[in-house]
SEVEX-141882 format. One record per residue: residue in three letters; x, y, z of N, C-alpha, C in turn; residue number from 1. Coordinates in Angstrom, 3 decimals, decimal comma. Atoms other than C-alpha are relative to their C-alpha. Layout:
<pt lumpa="ALA" n_xx="X" n_yy="Y" n_zz="Z" ca_xx="X" ca_yy="Y" ca_zz="Z" c_xx="X" c_yy="Y" c_zz="Z" setor="NUM"/>
...
END
This chain:
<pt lumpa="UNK" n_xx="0,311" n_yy="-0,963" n_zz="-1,044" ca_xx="5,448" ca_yy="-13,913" ca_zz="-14,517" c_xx="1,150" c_yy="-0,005" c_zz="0,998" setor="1"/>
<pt lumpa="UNK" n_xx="-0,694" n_yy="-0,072" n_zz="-1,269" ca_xx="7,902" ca_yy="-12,703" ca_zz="-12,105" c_xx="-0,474" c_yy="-0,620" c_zz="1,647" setor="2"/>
<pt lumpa="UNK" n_xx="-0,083" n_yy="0,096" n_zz="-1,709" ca_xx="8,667" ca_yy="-13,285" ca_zz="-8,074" c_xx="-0,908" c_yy="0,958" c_zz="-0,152" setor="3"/>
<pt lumpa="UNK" n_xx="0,928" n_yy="-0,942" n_zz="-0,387" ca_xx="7,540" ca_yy="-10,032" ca_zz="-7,397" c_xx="-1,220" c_yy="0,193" c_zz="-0,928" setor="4"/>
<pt lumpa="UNK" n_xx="1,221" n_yy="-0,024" n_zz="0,364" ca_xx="4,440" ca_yy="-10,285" ca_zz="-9,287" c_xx="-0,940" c_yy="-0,576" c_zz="0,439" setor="5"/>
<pt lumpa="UNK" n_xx="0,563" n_yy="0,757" n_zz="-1,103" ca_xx="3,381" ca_yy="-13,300" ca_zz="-7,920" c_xx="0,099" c_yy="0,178" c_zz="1,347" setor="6"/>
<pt lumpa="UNK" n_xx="-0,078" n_yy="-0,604" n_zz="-1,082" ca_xx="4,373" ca_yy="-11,992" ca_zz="-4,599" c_xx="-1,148" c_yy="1,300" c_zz="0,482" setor="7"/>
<pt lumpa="UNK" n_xx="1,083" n_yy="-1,135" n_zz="0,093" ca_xx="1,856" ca_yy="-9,079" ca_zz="-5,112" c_xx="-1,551" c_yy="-0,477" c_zz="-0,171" setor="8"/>
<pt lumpa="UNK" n_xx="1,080" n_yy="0,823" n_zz="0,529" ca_xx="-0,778" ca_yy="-11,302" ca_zz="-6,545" c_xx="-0,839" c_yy="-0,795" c_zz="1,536" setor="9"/>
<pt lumpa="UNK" n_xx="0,486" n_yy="0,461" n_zz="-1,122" ca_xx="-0,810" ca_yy="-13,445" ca_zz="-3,514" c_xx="-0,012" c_yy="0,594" c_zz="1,585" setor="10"/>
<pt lumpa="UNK" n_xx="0,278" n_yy="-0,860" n_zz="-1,395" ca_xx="-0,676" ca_yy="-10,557" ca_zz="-0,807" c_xx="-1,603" c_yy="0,287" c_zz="-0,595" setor="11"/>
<pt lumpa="UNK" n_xx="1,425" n_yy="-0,926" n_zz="0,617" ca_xx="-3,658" ca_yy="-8,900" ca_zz="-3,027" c_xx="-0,975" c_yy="-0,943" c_zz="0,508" setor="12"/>
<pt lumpa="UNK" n_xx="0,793" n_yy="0,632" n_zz="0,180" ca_xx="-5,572" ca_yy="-12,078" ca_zz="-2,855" c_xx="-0,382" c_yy="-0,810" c_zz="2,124" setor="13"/>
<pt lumpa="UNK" n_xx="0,013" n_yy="0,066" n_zz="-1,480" ca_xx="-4,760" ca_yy="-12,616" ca_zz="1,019" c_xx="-0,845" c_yy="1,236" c_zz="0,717" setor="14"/>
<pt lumpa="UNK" n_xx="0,665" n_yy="-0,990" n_zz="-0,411" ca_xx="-5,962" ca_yy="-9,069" ca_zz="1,708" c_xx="-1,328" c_yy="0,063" c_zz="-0,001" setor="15"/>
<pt lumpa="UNK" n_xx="1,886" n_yy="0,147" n_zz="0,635" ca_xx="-9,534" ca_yy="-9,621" ca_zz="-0,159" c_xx="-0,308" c_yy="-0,737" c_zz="1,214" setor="16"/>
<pt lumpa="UNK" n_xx="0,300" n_yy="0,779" n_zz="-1,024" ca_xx="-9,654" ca_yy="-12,672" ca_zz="2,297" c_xx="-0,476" c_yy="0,808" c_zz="1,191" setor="17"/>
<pt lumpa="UNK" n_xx="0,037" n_yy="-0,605" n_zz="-1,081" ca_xx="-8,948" ca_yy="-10,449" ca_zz="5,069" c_xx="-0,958" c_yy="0,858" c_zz="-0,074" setor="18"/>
<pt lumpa="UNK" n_xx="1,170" n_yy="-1,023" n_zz="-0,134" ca_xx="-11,105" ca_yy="-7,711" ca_zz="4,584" c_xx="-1,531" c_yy="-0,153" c_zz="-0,194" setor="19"/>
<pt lumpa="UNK" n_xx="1,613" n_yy="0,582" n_zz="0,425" ca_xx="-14,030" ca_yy="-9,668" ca_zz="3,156" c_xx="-0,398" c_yy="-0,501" c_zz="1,723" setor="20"/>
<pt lumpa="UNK" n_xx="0,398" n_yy="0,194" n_zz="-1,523" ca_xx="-13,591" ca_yy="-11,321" ca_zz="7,269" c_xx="-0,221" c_yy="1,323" c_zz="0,692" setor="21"/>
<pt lumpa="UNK" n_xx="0,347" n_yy="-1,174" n_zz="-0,577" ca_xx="-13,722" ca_yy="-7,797" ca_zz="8,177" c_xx="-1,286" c_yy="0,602" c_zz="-0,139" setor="22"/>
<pt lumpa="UNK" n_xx="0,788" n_yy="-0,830" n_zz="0,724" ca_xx="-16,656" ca_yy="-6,919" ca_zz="6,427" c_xx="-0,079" c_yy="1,454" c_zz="-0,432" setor="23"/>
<pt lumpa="UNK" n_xx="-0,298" n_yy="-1,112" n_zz="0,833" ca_xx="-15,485" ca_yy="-4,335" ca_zz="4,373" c_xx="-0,713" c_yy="0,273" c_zz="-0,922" setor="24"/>
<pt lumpa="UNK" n_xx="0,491" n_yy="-0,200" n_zz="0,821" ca_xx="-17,666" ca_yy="-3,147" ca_zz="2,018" c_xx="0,510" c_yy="-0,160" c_zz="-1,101" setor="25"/>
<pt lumpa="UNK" n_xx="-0,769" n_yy="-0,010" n_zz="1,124" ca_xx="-16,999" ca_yy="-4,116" ca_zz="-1,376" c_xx="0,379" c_yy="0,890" c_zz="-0,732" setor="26"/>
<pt lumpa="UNK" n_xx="-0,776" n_yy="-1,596" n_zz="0,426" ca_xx="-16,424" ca_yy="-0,864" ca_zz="-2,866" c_xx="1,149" c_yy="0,514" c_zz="0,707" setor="27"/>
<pt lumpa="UNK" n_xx="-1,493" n_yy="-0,700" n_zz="-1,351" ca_xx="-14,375" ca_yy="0,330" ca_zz="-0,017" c_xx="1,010" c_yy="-1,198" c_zz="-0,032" setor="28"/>
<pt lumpa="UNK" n_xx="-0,897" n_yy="1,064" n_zz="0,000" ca_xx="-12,950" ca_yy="-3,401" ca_zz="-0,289" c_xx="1,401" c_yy="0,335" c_zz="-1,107" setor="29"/>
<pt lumpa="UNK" n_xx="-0,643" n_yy="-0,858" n_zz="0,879" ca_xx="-11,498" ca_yy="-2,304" ca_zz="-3,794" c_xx="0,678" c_yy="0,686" c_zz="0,212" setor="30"/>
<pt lumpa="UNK" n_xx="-1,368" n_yy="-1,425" n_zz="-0,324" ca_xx="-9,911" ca_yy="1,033" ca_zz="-2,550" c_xx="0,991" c_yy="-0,741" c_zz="0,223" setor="31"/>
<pt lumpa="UNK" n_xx="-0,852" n_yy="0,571" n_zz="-0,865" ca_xx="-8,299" ca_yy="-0,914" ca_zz="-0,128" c_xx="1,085" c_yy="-0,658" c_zz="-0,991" setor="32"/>
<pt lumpa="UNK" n_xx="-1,057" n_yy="0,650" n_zz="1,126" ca_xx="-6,612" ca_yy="-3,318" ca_zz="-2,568" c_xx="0,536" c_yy="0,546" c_zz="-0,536" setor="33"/>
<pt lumpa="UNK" n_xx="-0,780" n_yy="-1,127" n_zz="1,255" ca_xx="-5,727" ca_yy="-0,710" ca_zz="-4,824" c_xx="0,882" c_yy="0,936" c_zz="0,986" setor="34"/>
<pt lumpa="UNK" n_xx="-0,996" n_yy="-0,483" n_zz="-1,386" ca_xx="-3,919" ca_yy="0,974" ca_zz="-1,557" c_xx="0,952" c_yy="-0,853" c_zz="0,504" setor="35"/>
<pt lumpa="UNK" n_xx="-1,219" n_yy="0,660" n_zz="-0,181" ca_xx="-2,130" ca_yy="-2,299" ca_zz="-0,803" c_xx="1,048" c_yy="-0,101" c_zz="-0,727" setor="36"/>
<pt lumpa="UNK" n_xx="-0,596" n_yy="0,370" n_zz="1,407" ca_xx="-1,441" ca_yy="-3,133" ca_zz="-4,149" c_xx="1,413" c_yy="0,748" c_zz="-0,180" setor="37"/>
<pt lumpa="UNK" n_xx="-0,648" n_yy="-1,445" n_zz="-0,129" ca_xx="0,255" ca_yy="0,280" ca_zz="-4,378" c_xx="1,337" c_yy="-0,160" c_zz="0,974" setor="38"/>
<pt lumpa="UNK" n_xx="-1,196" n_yy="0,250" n_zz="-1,222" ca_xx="2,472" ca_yy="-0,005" ca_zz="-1,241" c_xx="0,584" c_yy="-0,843" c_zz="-0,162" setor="39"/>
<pt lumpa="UNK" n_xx="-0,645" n_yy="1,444" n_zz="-0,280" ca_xx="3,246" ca_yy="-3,479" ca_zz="-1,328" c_xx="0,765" c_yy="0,481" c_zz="-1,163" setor="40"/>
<pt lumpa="UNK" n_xx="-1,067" n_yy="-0,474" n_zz="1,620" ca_xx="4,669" ca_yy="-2,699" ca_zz="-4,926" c_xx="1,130" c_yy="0,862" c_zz="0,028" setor="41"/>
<pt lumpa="UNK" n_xx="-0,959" n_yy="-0,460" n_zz="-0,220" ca_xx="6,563" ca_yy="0,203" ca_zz="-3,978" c_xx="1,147" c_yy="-0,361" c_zz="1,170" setor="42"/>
<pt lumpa="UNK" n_xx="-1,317" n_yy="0,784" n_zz="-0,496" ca_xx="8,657" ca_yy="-1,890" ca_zz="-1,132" c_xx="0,252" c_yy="-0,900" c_zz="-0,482" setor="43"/>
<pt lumpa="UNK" n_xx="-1,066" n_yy="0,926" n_zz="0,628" ca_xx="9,078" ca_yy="-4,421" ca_zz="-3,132" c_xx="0,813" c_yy="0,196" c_zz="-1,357" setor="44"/>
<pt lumpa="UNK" n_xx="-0,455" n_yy="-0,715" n_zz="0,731" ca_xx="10,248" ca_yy="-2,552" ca_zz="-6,142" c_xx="1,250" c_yy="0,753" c_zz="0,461" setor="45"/>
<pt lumpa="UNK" n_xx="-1,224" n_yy="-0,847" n_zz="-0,298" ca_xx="12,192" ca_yy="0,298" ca_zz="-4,635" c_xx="0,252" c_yy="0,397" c_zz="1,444" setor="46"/>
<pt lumpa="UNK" n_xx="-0,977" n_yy="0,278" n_zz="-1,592" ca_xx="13,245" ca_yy="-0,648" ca_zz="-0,872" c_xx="1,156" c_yy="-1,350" c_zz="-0,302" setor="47"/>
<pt lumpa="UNK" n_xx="-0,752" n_yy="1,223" n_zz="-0,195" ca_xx="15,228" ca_yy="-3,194" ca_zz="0,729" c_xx="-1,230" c_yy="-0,926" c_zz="0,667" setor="48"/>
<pt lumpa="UNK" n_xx="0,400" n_yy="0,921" n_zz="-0,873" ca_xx="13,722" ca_yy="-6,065" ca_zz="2,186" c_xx="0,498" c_yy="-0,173" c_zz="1,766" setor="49"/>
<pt lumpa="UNK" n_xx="1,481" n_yy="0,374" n_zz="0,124" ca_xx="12,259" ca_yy="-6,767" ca_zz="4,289" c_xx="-0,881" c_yy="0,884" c_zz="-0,020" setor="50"/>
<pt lumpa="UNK" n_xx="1,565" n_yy="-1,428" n_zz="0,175" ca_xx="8,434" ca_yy="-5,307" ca_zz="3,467" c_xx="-0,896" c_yy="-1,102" c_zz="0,741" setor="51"/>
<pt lumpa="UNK" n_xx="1,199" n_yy="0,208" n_zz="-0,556" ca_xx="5,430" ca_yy="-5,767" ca_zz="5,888" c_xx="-0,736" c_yy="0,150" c_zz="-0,069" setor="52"/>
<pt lumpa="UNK" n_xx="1,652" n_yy="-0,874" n_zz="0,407" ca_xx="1,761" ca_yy="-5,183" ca_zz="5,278" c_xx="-0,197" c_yy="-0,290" c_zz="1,750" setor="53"/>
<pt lumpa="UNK" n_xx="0,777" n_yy="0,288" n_zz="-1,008" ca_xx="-0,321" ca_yy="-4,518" ca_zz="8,324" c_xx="-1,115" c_yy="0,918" c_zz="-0,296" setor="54"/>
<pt lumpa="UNK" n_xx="1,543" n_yy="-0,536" n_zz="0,094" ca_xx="-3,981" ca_yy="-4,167" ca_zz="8,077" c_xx="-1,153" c_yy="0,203" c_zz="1,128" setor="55"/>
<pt lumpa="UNK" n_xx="0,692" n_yy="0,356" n_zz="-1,255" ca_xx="-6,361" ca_yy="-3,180" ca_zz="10,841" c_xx="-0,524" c_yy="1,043" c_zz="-0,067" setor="56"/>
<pt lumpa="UNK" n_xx="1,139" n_yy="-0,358" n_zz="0,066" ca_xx="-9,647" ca_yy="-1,749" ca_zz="11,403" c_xx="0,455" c_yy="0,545" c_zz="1,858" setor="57"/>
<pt lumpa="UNK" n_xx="0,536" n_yy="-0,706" n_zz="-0,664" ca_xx="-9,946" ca_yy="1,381" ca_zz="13,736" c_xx="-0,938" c_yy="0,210" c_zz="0,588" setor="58"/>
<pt lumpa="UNK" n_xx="1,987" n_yy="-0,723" n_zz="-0,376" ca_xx="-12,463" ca_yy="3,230" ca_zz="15,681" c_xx="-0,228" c_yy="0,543" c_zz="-1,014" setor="59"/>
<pt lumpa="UNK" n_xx="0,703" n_yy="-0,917" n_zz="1,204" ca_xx="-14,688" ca_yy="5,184" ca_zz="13,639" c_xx="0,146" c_yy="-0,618" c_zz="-1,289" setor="60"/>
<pt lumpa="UNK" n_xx="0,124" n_yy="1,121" n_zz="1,053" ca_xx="-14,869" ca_yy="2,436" ca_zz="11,120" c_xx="1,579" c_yy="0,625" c_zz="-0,919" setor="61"/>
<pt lumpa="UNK" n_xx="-1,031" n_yy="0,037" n_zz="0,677" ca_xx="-10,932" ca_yy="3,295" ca_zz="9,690" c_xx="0,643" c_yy="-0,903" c_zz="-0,163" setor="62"/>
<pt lumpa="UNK" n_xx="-0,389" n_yy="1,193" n_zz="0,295" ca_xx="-9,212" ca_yy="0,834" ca_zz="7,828" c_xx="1,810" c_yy="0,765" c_zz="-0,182" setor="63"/>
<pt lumpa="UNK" n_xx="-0,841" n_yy="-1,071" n_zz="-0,407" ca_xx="-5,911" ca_yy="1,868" ca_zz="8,789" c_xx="1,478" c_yy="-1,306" c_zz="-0,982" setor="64"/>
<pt lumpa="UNK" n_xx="-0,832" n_yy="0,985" n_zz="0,837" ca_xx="-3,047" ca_yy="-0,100" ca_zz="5,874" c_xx="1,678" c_yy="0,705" c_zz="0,142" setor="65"/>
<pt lumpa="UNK" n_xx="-1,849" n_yy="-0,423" n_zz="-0,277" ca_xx="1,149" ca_yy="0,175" ca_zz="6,483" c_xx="0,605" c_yy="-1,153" c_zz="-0,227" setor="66"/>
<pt lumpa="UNK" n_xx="-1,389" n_yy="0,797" n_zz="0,920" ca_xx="4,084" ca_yy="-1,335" ca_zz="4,676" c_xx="1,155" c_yy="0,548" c_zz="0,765" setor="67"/>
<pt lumpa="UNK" n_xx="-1,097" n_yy="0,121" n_zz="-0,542" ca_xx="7,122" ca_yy="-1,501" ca_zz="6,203" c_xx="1,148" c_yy="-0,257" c_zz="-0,535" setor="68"/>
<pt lumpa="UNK" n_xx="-1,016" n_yy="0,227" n_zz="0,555" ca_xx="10,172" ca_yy="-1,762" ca_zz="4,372" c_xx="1,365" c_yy="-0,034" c_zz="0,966" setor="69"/>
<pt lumpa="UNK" n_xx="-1,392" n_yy="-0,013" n_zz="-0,297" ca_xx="13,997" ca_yy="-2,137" ca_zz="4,663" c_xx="0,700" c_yy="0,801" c_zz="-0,456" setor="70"/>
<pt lumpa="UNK" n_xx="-1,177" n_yy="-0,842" n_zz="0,346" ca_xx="15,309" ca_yy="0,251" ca_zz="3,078" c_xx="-0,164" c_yy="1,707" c_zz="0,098" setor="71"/>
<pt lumpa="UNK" n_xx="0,005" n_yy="-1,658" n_zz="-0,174" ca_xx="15,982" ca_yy="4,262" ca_zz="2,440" c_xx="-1,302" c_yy="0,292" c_zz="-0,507" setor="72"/>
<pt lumpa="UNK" n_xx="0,622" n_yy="-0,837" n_zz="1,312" ca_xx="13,193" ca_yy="6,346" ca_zz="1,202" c_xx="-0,215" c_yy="-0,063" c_zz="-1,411" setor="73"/>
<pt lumpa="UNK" n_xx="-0,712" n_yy="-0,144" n_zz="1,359" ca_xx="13,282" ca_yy="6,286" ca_zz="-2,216" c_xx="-0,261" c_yy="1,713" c_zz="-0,815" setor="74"/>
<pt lumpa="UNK" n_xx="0,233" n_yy="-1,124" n_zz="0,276" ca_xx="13,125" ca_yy="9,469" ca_zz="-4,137" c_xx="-0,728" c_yy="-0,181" c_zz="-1,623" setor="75"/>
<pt lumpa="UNK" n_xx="0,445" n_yy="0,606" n_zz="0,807" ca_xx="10,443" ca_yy="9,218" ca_zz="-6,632" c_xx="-0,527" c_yy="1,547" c_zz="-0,563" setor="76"/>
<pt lumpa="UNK" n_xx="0,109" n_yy="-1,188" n_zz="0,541" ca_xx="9,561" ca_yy="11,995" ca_zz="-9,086" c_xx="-1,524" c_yy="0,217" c_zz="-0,141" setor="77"/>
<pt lumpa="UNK" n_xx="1,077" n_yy="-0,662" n_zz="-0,929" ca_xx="6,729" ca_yy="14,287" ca_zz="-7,653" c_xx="-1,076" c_yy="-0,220" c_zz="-1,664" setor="78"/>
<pt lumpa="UNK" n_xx="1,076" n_yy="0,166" n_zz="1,486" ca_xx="5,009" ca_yy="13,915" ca_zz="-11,778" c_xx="0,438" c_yy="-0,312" c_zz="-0,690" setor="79"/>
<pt lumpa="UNK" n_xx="-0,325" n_yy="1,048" n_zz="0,802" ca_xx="5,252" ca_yy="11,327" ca_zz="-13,663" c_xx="-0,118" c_yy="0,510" c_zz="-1,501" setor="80"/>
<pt lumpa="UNK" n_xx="0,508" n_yy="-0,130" n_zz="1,597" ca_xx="5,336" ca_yy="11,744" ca_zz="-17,684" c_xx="-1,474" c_yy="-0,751" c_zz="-0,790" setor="81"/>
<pt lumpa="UNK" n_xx="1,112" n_yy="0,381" n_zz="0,890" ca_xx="2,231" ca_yy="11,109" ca_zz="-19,440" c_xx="-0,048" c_yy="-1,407" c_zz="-0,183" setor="82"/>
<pt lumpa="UNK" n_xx="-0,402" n_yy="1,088" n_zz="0,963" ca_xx="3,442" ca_yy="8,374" ca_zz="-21,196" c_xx="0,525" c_yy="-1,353" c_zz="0,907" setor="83"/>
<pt lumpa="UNK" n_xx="-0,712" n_yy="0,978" n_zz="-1,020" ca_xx="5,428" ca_yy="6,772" ca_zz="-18,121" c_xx="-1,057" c_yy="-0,644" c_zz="0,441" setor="84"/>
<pt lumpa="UNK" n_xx="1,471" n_yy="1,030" n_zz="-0,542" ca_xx="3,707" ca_yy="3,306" ca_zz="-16,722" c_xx="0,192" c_yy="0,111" c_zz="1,403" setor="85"/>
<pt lumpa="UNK" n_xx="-0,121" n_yy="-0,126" n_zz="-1,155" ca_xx="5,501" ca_yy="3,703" ca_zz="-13,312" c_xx="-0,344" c_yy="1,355" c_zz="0,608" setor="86"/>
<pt lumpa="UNK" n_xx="-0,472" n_yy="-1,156" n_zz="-0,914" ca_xx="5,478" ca_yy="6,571" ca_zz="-10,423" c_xx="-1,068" c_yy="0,763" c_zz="0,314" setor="87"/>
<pt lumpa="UNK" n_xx="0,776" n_yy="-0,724" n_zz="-0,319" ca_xx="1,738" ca_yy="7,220" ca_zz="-9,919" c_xx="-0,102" c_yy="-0,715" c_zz="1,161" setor="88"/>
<pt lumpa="UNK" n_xx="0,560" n_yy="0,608" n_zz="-1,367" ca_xx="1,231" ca_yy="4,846" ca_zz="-7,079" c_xx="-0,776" c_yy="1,367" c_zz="1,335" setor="89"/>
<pt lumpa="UNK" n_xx="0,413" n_yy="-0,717" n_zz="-1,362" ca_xx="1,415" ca_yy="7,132" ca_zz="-3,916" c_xx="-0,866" c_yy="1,392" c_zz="-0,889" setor="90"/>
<pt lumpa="UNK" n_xx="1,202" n_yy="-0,786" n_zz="0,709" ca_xx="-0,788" ca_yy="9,492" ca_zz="-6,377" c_xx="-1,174" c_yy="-0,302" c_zz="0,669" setor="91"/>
<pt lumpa="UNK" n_xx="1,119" n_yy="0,663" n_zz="-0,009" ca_xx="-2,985" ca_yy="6,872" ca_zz="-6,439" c_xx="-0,779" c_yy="0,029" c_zz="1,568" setor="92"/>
<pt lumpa="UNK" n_xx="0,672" n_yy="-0,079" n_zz="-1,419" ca_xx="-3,012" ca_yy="6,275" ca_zz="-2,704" c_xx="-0,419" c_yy="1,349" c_zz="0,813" setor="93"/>
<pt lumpa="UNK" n_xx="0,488" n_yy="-1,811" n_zz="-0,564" ca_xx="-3,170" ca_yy="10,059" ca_zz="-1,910" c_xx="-1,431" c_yy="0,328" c_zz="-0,483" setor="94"/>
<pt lumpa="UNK" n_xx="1,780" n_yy="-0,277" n_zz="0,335" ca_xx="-6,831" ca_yy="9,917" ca_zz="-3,675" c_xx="-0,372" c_yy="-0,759" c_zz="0,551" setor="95"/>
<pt lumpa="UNK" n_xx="1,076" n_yy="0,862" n_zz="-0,943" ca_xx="-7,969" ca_yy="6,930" ca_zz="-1,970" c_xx="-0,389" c_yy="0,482" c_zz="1,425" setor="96"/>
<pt lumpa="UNK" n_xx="-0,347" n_yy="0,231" n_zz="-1,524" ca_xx="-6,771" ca_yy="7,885" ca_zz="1,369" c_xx="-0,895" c_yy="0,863" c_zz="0,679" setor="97"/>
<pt lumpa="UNK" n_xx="0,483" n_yy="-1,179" n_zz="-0,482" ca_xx="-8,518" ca_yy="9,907" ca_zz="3,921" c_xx="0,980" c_yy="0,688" c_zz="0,915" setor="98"/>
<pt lumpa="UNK" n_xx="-1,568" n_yy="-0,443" n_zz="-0,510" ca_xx="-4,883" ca_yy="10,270" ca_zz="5,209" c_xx="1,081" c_yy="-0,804" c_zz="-0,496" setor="99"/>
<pt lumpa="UNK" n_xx="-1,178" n_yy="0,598" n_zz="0,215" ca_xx="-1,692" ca_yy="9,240" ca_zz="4,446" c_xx="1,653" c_yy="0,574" c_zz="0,053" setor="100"/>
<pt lumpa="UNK" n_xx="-1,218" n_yy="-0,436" n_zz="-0,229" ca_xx="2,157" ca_yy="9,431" ca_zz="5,374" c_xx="0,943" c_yy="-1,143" c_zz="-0,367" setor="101"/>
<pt lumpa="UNK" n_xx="-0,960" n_yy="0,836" n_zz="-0,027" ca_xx="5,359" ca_yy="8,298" ca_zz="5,802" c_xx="0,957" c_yy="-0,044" c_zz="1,357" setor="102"/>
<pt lumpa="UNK" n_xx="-0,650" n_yy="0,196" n_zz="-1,659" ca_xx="7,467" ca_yy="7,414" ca_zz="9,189" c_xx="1,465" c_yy="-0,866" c_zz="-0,522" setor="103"/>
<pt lumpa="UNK" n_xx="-1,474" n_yy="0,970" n_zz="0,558" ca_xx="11,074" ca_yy="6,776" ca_zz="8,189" c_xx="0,356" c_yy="-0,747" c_zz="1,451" setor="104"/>
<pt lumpa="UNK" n_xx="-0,432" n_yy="0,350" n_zz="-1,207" ca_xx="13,050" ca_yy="5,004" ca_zz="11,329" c_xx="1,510" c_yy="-0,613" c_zz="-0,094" setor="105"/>
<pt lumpa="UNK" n_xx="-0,961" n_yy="0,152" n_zz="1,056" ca_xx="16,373" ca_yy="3,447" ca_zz="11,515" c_xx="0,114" c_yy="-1,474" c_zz="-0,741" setor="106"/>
<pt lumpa="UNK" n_xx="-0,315" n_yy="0,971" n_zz="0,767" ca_xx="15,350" ca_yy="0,375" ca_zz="10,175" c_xx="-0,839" c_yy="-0,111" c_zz="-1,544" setor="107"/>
<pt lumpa="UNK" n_xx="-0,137" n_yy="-0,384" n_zz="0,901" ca_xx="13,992" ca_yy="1,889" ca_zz="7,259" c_xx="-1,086" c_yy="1,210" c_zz="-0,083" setor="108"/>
<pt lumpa="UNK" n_xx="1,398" n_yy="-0,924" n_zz="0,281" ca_xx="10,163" ca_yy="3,425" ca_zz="6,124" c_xx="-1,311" c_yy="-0,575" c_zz="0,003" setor="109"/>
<pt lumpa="UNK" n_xx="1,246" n_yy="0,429" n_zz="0,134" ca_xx="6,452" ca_yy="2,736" ca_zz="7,214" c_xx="-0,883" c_yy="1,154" c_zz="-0,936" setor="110"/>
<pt lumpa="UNK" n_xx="0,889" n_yy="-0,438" n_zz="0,942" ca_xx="4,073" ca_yy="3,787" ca_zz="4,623" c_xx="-1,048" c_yy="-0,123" c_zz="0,046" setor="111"/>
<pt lumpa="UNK" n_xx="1,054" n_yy="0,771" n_zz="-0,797" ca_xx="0,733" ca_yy="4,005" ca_zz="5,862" c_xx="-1,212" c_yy="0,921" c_zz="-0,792" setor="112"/>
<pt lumpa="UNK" n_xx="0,657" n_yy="-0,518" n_zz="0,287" ca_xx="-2,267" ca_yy="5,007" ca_zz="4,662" c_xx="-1,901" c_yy="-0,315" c_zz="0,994" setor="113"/>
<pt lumpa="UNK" n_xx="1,471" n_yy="0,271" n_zz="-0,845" ca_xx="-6,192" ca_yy="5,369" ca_zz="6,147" c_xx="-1,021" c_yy="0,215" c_zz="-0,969" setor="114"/>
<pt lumpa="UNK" n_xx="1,378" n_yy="-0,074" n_zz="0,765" ca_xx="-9,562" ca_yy="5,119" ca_zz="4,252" c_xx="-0,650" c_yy="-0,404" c_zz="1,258" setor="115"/>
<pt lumpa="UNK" n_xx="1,125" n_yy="0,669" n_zz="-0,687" ca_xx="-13,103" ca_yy="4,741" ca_zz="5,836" c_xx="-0,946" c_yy="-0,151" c_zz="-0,885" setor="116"/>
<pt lumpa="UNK" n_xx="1,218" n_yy="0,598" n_zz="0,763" ca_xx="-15,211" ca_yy="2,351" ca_zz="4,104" c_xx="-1,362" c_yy="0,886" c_zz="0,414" setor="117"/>
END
C-alpha cells in the first residue's frame, strides 16, 4: 500500500471519529466520508502540498468540509471515459453536496463542500 493511501485511510478513519463526536448521523456520516475521501485524494494526488481538511458543523445543522492545498488548480476533464477509474471525484461530491466550490488564493485552492445531515 502506498503513502498516499495510507494517508487517506487514516484521515478517513480520523474523520468517522470526528463526526461520530459530532453526532452525525450515520447515513449522512457516510456522505461525509465519501466527500472527504474525495477531496483529500484530489490534493494529495493532483496539488502541491501542503493539503488541509477542515471540518465543522454550521447553523442549520450544515456540515460544512474544505481541503486546502498547495498548489494550482488542476485541470481535470469535465467527463471521464466509461472505462476510466480516475476523474469522477468532484462528480461525486457535486451529488453529495448541497453546495460546493472552489476559492483559488495565492497560496493555492480551498475546495469546500456543504451537506446537511
Amino acid at each position: 500500500m502506498s503513502t498516499d493511501t495510507e494517508d487517506i485511510s487514516r484521515i478517513r478513519r480520523l474523520a468517522h471519529d470526528f463526526l461520530a463526536r459530532l453526532h452525525v448521523p450515520p447515513v449522512a456520516r457516510e456522505d461525509a466520508l465519501l466527500v472527504i475521501s474525495e477531496l483529500v485524494t484530489n490534493a494529495i494526488i493532483h496539488a502541491l502540498p501542503p493539503a488541509a481538511l477542515s471540518v465543522r458543523s454550521m447553523p442549520c445543522s450544515v456540515l460544512r468540509i474544505e481541503v486546502t492545498d498547495g498548489g494550482p488548480q488542476p485541470h481535470l476533464p469535465p467527463h471521464p471515459h466509461p472505462q476510466e477509474e480516475h476523474g469522477r471525484g468532484l462528480s461525486i461530491v457535486a451529488a453529495l453536496a448541497t453546495r460546493h466550490g472552489t476559492v483559488t488564493h495565492a497560496k493555492g485552492a480551498t475546495r469546500w463542500a456543504e451537506l446537511k445531515p
